[in-house]
NUNU-205621 format. One record per residue (C-alpha): residue in three letters; x negated, y negated, z negated. Coordinates in Angstrom, 1 decimal. Each point is the difference from the previous one (the first is absolute). Example, Ala and Ser with C-alpha at 12.3 -4.5 7.8 and 13.67 -1.06 7.14 Angstrom:
<lumfis>
+-----+--------+--------+--------+
: res :     px :     py :     pz :
+-----+--------+--------+--------+
: ALA :  -12.3 :    4.5 :   -7.8 :
: SER :   -1.4 :   -3.4 :    0.7 :
+-----+--------+--------+--------+
</lumfis>
This chain:
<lumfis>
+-----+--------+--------+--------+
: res :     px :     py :     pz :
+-----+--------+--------+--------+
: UNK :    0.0 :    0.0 :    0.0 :
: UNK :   -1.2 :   -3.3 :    1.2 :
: UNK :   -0.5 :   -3.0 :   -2.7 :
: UNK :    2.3 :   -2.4 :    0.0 :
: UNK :    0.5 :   -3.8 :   -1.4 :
: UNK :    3.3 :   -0.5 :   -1.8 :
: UNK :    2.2 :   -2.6 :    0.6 :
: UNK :    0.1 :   -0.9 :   -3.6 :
: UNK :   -3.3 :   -0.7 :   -0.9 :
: UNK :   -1.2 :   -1.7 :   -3.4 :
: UNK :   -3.4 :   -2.1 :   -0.3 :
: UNK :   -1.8 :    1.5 :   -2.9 :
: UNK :   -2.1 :   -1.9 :   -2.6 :
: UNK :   -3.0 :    1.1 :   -2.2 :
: UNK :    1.6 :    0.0 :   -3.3 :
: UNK :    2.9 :    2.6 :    1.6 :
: UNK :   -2.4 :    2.1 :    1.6 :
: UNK :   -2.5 :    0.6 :   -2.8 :
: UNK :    3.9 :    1.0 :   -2.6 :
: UNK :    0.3 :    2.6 :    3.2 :
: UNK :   -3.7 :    1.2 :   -0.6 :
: UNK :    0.4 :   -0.1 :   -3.8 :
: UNK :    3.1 :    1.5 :   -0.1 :
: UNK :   -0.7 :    2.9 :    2.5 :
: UNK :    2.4 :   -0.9 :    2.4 :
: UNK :   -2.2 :    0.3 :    3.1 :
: UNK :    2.1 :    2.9 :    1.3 :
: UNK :    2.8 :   -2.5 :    0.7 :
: UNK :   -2.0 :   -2.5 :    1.2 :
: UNK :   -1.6 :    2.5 :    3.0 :
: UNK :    3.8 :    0.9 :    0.4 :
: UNK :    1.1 :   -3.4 :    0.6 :
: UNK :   -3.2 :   -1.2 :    1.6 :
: UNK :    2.5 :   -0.8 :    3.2 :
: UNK :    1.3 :   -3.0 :   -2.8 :
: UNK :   -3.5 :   -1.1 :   -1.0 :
: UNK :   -1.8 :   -3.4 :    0.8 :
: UNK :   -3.0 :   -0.6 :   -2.1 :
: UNK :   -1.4 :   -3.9 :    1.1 :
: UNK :   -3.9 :    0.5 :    0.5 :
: UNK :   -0.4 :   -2.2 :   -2.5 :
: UNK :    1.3 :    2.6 :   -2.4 :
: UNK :   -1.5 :    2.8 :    2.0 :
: UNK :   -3.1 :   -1.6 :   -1.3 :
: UNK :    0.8 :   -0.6 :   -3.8 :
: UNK :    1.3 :    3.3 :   -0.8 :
: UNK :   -2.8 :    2.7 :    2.8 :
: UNK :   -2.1 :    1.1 :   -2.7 :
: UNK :   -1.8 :    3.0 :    0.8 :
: UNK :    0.9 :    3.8 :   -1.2 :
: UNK :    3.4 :   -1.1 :   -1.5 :
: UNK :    4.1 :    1.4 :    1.4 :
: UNK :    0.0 :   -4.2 :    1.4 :
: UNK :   -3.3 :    0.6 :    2.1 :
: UNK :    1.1 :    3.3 :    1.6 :
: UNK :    3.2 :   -1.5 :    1.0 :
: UNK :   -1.4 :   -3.0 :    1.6 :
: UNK :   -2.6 :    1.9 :    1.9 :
: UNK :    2.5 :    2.6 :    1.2 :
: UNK :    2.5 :   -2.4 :    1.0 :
: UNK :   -2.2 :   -3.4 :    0.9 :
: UNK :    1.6 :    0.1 :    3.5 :
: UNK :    4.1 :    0.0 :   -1.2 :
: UNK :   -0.2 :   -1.7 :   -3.0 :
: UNK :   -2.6 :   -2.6 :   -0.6 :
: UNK :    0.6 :   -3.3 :    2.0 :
: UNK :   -1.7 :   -3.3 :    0.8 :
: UNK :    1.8 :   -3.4 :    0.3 :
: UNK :    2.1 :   -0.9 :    2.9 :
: UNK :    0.8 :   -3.4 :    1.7 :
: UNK :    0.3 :   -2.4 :   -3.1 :
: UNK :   -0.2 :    2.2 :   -3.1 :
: UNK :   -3.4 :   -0.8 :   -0.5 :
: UNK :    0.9 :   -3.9 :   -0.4 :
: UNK :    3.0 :    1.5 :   -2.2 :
: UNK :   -2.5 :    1.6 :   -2.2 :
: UNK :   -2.0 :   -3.5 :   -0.5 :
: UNK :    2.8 :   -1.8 :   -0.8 :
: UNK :    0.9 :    3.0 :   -2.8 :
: UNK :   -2.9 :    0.5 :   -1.4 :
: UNK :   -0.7 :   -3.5 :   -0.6 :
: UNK :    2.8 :    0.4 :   -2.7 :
: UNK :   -1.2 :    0.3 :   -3.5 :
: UNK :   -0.2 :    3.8 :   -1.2 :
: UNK :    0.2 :    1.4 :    3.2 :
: UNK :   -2.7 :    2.5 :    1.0 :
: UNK :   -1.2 :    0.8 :    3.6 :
: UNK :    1.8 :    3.0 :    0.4 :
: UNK :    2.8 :   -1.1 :   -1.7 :
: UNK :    0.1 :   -2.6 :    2.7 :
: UNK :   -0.5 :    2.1 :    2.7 :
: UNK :    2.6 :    2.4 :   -0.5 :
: UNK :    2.7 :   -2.7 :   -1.1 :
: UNK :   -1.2 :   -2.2 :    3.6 :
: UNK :    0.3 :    3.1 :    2.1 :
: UNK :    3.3 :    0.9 :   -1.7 :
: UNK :    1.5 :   -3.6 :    0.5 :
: UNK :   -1.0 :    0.2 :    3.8 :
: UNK :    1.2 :    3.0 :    0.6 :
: UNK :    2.9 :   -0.3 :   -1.5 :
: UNK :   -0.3 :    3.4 :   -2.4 :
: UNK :    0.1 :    1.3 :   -2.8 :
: UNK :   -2.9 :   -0.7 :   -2.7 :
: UNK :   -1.2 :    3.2 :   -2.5 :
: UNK :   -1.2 :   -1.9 :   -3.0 :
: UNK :   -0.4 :    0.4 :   -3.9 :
: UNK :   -1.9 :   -3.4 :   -0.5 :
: UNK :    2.8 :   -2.3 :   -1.7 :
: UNK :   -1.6 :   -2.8 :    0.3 :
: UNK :   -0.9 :    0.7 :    4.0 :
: UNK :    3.8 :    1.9 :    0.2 :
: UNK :    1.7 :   -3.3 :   -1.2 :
: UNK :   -1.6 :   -2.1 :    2.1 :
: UNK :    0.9 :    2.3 :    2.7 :
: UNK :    3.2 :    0.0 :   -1.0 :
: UNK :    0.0 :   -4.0 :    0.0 :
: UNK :   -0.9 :    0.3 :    4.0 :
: UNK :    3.7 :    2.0 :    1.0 :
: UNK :   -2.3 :    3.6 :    0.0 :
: UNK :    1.8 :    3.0 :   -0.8 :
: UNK :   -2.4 :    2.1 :   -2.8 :
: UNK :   -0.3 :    3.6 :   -1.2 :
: UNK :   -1.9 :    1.4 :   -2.7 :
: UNK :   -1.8 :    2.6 :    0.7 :
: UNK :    2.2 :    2.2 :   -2.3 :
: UNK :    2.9 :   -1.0 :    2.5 :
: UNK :   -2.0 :    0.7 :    3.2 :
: UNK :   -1.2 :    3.6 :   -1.5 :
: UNK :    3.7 :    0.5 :   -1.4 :
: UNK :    2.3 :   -1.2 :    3.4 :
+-----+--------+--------+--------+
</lumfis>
């Protein structure tokens, strides 16, 4: 069976990802890969070597990990400019806002400002649980 991308696709930050790893929900998350959008920005925060999060990523660079598009990366700027927002945090909150979906994220302070911006959020208890 080929791979496929689906249609409802959520843009995942660190914070959710690393409460997948911890929580040893991988399983789901090579299930649902099809859903997953990790910003590179995250990709980069969270790849540490011989860990669940690492093995993913590497497996599954190609369909899951993403660079910015068009104007997200100005999106980003303007985000992260805003106090207590970290890059990744950013990232994934610009790319969500962009593209109009869904944002996986367990920061409050990062989910509220999210929030703030009109963009639908999950925790990753949701995502793993819907």
């Amino acid at each position: 069976m080929a791979f496929q991308k689906s249609l409802f696709q959520c843009v995942f930050d660190s914070s959710s990802l690393i409460n997948v790893e911890r929580n040893k929900k991988m399983t789901v998350l090579r299930r649902r890969r099809g859903e997953v959008l990790i910003p590179a920005k995250v990709e980069e925060e969270v790849n540490q070597p011989n860990t669940p999060l690492h093995r993913f990523i590497t497996r599954f660079r190609q369909q899951v990990v993403t660079p910015f598009q068009n104007n997200e990366e100005q999106e980003y700027l303007r985000v992260r400019s805003q106090r207590g927002i970290h890059d990744a945090d950013a990232a994934a909150i610009a790319m969500a806002m962009k593209r109009r979906l869904t944002l996986v994220i367990d920061d409050k302070r990062a989910r509220e400002k999210a929030e703030s911006h009109g963009i639908e959020t999950l925790s990753w208890q949701d995502f793993i649980g819907s």
